[in-house]
N, CA, C and O atoms as a GROMACS GRO file, in nm:
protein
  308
    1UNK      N    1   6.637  14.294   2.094
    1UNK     CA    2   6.628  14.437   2.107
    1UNK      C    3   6.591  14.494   1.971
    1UNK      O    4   6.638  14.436   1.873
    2UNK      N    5   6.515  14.598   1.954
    2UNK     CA    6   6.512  14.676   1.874
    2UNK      C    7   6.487  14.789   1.897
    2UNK      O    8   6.434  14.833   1.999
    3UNK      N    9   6.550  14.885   1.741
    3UNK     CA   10   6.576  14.999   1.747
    3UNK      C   11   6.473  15.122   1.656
    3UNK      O   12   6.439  15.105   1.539
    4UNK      N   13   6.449  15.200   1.710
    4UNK     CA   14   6.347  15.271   1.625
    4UNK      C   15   6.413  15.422   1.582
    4UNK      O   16   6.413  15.494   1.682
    5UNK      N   17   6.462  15.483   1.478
    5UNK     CA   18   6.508  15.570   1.431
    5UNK      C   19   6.415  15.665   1.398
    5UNK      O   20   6.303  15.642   1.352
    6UNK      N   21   6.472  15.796   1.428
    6UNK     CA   22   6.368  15.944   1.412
    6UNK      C   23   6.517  16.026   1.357
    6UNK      O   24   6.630  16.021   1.405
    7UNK      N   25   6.448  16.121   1.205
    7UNK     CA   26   6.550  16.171   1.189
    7UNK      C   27   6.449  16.276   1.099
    7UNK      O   28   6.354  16.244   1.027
    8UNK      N   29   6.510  16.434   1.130
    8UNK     CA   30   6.431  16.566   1.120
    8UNK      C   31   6.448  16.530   0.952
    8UNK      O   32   6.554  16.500   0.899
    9UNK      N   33   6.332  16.538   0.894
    9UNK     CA   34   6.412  16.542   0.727
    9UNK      C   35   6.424  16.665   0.675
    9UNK      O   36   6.523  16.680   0.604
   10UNK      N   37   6.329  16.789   0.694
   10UNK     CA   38   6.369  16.881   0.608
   10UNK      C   39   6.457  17.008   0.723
   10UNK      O   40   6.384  17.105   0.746
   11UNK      N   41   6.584  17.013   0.785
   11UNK     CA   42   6.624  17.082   0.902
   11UNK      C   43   6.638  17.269   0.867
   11UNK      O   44   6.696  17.286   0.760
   12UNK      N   45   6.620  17.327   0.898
   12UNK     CA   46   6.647  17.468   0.868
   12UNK      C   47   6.796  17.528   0.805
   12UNK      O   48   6.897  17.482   0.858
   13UNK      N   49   6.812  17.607   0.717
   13UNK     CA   50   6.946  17.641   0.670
   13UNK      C   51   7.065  17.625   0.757
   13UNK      O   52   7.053  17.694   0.858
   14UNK      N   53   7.161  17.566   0.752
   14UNK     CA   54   7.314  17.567   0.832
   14UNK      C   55   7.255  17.533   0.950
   14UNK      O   56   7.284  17.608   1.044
   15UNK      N   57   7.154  17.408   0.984
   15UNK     CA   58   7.171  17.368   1.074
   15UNK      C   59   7.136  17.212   1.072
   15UNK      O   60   7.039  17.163   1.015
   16UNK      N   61   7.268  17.123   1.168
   16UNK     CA   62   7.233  16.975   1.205
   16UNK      C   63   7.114  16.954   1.210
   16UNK      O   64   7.047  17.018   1.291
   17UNK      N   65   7.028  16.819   1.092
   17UNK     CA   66   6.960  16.747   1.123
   17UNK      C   67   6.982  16.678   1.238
   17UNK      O   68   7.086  16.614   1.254
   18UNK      N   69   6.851  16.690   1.363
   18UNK     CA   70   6.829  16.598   1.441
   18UNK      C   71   6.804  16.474   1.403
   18UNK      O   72   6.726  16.463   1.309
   19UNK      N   73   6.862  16.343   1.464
   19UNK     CA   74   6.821  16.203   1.488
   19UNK      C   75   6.834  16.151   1.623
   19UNK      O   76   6.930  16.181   1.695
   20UNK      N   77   6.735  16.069   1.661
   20UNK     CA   78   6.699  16.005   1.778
   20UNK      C   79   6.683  15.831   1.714
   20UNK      O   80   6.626  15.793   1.611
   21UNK      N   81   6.738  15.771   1.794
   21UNK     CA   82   6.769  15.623   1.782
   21UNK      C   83   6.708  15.570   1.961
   21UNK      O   84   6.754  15.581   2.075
   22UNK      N   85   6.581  15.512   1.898
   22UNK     CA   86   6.518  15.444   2.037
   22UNK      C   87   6.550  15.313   2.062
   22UNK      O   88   6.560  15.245   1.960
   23UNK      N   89   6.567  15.259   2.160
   23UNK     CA   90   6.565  15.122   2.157
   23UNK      C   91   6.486  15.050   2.235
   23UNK      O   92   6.458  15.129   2.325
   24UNK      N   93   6.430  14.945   2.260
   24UNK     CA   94   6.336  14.935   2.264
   24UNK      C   95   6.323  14.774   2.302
   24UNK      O   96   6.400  14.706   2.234
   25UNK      N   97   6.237  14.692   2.403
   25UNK     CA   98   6.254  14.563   2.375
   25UNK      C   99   6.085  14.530   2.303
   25UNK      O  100   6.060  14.417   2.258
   26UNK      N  101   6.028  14.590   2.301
   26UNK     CA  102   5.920  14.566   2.233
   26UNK      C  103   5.941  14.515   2.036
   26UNK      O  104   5.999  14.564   1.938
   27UNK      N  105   5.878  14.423   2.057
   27UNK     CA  106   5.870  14.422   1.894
   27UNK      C  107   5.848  14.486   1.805
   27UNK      O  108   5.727  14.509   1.794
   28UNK      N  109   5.950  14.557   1.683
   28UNK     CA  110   5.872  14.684   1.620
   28UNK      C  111   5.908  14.632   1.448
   28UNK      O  112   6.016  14.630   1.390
   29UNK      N  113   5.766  14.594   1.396
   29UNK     CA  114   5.793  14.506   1.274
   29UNK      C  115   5.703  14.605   1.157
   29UNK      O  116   5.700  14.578   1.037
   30UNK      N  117   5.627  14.730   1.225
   30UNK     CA  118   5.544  14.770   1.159
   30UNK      C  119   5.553  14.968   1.200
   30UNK      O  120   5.605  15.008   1.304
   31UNK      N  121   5.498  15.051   1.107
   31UNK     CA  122   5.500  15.159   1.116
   31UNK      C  123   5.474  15.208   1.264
   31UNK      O  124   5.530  15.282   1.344
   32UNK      N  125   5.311  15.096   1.259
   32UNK     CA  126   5.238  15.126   1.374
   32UNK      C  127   5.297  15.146   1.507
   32UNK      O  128   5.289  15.245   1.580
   33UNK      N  129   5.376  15.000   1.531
   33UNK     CA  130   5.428  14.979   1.615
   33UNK      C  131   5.530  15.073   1.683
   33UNK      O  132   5.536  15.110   1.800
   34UNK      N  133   5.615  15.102   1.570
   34UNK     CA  134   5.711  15.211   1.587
   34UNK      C  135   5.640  15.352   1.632
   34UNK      O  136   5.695  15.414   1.723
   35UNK      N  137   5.533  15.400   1.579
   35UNK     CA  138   5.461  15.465   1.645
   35UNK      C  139   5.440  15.487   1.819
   35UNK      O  140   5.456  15.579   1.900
   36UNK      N  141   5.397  15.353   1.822
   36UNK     CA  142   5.338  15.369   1.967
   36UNK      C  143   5.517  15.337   2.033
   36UNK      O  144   5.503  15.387   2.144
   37UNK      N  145   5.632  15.299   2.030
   37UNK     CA  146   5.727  15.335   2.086
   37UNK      C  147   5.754  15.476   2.100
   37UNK      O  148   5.769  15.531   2.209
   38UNK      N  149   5.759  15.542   1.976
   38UNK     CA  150   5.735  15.666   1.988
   38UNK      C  151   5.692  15.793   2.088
   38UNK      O  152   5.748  15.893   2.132
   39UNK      N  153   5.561  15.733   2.097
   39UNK     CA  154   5.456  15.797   2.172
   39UNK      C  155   5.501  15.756   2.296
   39UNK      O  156   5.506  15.855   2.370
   40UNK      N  157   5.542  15.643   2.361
   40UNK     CA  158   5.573  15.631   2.485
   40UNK      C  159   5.687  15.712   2.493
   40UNK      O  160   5.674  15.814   2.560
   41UNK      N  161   5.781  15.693   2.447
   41UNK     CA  162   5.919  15.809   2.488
   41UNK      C  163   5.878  15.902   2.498
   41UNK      O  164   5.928  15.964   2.592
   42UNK      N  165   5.798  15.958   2.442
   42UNK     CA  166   5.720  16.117   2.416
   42UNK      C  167   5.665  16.152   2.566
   42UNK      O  168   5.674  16.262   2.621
   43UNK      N  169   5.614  16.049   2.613
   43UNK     CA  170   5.528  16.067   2.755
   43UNK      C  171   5.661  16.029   2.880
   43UNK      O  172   5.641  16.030   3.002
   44UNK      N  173   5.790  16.000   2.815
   44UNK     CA  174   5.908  15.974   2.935
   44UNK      C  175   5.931  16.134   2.994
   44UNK      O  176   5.969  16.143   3.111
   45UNK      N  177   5.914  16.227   2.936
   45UNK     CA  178   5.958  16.412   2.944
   45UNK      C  179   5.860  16.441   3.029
   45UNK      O  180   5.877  16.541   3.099
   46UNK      N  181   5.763  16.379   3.040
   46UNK     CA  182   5.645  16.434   3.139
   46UNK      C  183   5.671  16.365   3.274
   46UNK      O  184   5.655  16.429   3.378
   47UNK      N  185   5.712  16.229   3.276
   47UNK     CA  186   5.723  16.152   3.350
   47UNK      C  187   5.884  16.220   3.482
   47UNK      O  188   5.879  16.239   3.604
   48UNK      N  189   5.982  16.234   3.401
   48UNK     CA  190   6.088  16.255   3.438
   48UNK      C  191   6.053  16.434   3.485
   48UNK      O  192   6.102  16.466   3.594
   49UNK      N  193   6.006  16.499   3.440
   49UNK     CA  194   5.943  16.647   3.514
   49UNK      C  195   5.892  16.623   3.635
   49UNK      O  196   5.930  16.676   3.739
   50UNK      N  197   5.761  16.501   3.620
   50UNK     CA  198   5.680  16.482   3.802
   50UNK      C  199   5.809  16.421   3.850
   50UNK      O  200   5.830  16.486   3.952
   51UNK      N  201   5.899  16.343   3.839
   51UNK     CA  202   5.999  16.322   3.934
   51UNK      C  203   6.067  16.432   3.972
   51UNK      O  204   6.121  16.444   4.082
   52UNK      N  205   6.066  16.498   3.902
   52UNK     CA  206   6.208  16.638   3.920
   52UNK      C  207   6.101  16.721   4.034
   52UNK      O  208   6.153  16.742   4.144
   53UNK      N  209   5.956  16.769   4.016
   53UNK     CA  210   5.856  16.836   4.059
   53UNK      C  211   5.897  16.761   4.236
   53UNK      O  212   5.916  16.829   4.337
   54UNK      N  213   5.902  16.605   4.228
   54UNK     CA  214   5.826  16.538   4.362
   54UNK      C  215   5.994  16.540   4.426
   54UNK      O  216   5.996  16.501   4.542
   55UNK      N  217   6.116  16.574   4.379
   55UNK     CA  218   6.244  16.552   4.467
   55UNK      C  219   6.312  16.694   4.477
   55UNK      O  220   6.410  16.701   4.551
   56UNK      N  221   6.276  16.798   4.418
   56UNK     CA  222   6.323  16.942   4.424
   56UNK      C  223   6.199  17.001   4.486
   56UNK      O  224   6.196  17.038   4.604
   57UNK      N  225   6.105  17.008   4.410
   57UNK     CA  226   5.974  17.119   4.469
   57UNK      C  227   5.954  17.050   4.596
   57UNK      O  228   5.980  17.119   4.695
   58UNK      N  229   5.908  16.918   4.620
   58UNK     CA  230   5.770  16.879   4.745
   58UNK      C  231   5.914  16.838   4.861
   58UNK      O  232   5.918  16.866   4.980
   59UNK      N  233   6.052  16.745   4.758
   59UNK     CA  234   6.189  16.729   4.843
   59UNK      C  235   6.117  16.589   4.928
   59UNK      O  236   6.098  16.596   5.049
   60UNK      N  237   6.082  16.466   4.847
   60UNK     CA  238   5.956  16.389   4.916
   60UNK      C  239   6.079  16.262   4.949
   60UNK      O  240   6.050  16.169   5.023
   61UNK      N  241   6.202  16.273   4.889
   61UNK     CA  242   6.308  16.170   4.948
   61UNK      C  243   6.359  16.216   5.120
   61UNK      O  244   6.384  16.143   5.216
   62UNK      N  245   6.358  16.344   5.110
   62UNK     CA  246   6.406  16.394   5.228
   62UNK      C  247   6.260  16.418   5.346
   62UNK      O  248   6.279  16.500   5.436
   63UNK      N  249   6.172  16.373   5.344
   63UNK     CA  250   6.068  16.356   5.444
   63UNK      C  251   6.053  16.243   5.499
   63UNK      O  252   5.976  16.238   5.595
   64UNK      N  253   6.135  16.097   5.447
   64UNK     CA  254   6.128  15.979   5.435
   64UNK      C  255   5.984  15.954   5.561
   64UNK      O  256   5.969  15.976   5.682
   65UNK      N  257   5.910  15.904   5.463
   65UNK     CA  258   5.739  15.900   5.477
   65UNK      C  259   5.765  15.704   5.517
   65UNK      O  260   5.823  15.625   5.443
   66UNK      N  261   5.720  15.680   5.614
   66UNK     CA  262   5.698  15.540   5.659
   66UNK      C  263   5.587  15.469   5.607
   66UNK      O  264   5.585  15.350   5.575
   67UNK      N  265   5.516  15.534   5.602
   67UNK     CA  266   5.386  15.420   5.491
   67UNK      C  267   5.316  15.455   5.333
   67UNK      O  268   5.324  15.568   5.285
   68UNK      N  269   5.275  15.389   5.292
   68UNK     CA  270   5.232  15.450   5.131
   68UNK      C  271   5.156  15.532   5.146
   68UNK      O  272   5.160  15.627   5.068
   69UNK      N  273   5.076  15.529   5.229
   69UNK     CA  274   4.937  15.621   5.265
   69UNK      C  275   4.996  15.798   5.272
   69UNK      O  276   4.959  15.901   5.216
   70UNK      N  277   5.095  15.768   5.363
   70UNK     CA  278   5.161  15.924   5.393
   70UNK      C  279   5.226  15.956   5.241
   70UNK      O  280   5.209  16.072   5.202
   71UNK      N  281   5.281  15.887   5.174
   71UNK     CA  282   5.324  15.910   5.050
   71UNK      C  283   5.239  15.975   4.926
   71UNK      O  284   5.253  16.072   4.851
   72UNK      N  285   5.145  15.871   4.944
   72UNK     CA  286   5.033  15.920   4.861
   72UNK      C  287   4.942  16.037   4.850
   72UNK      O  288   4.893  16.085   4.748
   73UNK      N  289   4.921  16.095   5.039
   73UNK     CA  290   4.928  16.173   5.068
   73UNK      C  291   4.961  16.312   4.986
   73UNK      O  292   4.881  16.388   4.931
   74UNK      N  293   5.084  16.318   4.993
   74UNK     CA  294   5.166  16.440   4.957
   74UNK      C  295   5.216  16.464   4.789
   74UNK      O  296   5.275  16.558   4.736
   75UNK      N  297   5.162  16.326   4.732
   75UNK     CA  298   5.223  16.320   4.539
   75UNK      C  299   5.096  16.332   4.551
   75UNK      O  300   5.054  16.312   4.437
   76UNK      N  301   5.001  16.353   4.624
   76UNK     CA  302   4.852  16.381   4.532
   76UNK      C  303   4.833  16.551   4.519
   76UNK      O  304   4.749  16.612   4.452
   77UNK      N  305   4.930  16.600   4.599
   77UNK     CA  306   4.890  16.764   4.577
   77UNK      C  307   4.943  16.817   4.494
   77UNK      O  308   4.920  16.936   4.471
   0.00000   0.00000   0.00000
C-alpha cells in the first residue's frame, strides 16, 4: 500500500491547514506518479455526484430494470 499526502501550505489567518492522506495500491515512487493518484481522486467527486444524480434524481435502484439494455437506456439521459 501506499500513501500519498496533500497538505494546504500557505492556509488563511486563524484557520486549520487542510491535509488529505490518499492511499493507494498503485505504486507511487515519483512526483509524477503521485500526481496522477491525485488526479484520479479528483475525478472520484464527479463520479460519486452521477451516482447520487442516477439513485435520488432518475431513483434507477427502485425501477429494478431486467436487462442492461433498459439500464442503459435511462443512465444515458
Amino acid at each position: 500500500m501506499w500513501a500519498v499526502e496533500l497538505a494546504e501550505v500557505d492556509p488563511p489567518n486563524q484557520v486549520e491547514r487542510v491535509r488529505w492522506v490518499l492511499l493507494t495500491l498503485q505504486p507511487v515512487e515519483t512526483v509524477e506518479q503521485a500526481q496522477h493518484v491525485i488526479d484520479h481522486d479528483a475525478q472520484r467527486w464527479a463520479i460519486e455526484e452521477y451516482h447520487k444524480a442516477l439513485t435520488t434524481g432518475y431513483q434507477v435502484e427502485s425501477r429494478y430494470y431486467e436487462t442492461a439494455v433498459r439500464l442503459e437506456c435511462i443512465t444515458g439521459l
